[in-house]
C-alpha positions as CSV (number, residue, x, y, z in Angstrom):
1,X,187.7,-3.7,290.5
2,X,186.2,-5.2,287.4
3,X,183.3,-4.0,285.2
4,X,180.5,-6.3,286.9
5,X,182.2,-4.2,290.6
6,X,182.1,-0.6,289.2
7,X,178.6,-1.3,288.8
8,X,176.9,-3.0,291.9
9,X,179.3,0.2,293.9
10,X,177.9,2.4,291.6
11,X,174.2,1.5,292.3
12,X,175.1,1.2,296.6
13,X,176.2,5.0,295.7
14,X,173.0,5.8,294.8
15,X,173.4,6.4,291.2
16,X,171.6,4.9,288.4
17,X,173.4,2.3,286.1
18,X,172.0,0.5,283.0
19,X,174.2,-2.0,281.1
20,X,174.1,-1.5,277.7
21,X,176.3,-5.1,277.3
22,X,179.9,-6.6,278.5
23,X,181.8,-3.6,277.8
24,X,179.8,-0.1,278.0
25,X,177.2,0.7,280.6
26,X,175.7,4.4,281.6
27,X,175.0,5.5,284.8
28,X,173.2,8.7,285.8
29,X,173.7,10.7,289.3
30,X,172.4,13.8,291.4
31,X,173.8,16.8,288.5
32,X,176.0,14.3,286.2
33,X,176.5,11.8,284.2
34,X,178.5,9.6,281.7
35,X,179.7,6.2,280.3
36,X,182.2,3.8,281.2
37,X,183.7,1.3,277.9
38,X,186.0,-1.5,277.4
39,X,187.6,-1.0,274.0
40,X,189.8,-3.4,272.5
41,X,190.7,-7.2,273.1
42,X,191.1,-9.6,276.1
43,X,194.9,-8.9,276.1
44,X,195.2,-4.9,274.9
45,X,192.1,-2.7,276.2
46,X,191.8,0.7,276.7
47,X,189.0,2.1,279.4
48,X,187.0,5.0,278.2
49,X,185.2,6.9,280.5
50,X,182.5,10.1,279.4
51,X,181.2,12.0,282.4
52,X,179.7,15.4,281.9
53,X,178.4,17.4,285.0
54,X,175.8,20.0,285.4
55,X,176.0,23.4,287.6
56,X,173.4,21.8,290.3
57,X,175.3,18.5,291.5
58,X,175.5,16.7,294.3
59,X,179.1,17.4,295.4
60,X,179.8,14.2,298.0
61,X,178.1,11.5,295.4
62,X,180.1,13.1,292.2
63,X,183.4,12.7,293.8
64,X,182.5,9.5,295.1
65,X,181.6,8.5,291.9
66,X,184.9,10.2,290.1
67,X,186.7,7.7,292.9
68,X,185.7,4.6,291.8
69,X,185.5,5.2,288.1
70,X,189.3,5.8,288.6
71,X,190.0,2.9,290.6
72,X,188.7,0.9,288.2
73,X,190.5,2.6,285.8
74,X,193.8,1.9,287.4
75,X,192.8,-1.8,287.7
76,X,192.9,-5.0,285.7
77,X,190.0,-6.0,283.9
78,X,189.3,-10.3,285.0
């Protein structure tokens, strides 16, 4: 799953994403929230992800969310 991916799923989900450019965006759910970041070059990259979660979250759209954040962290970025 690229970038561009993470984020149309992310939004289906239910959680609010804004783009801050090619390689961070922030999205915002039910209790949490966090950052997802492209650091590096085409050819080495590292993907940084932030997520901090509050006491009152919504539990199925958190781990939801925690499963595609590492799916796309376990793919190639194209």
């Amino acid at each position: 799953m690229n970038f561009k991916g993470l984020k149309m799923t992310l939004t289906n989900l239910g959680v609010m994403v804004t783009q801050l450019n090619n390689y961070k965006m922030r999205f915002v759910g039910a209790g949490f929230a966090g950052e997802c970041e492209l650091l590096g070059n085409q050819r080495e990259y590292v993907k940084l992800v932030r997520m901090s979660v509050n006491s009152d979250y919504k539990h199925d759209q958190l781990v939801r969310a925690q499963e595609l954040i590492a799916e796309w962290q376990r793919s190639e970025e194209k």
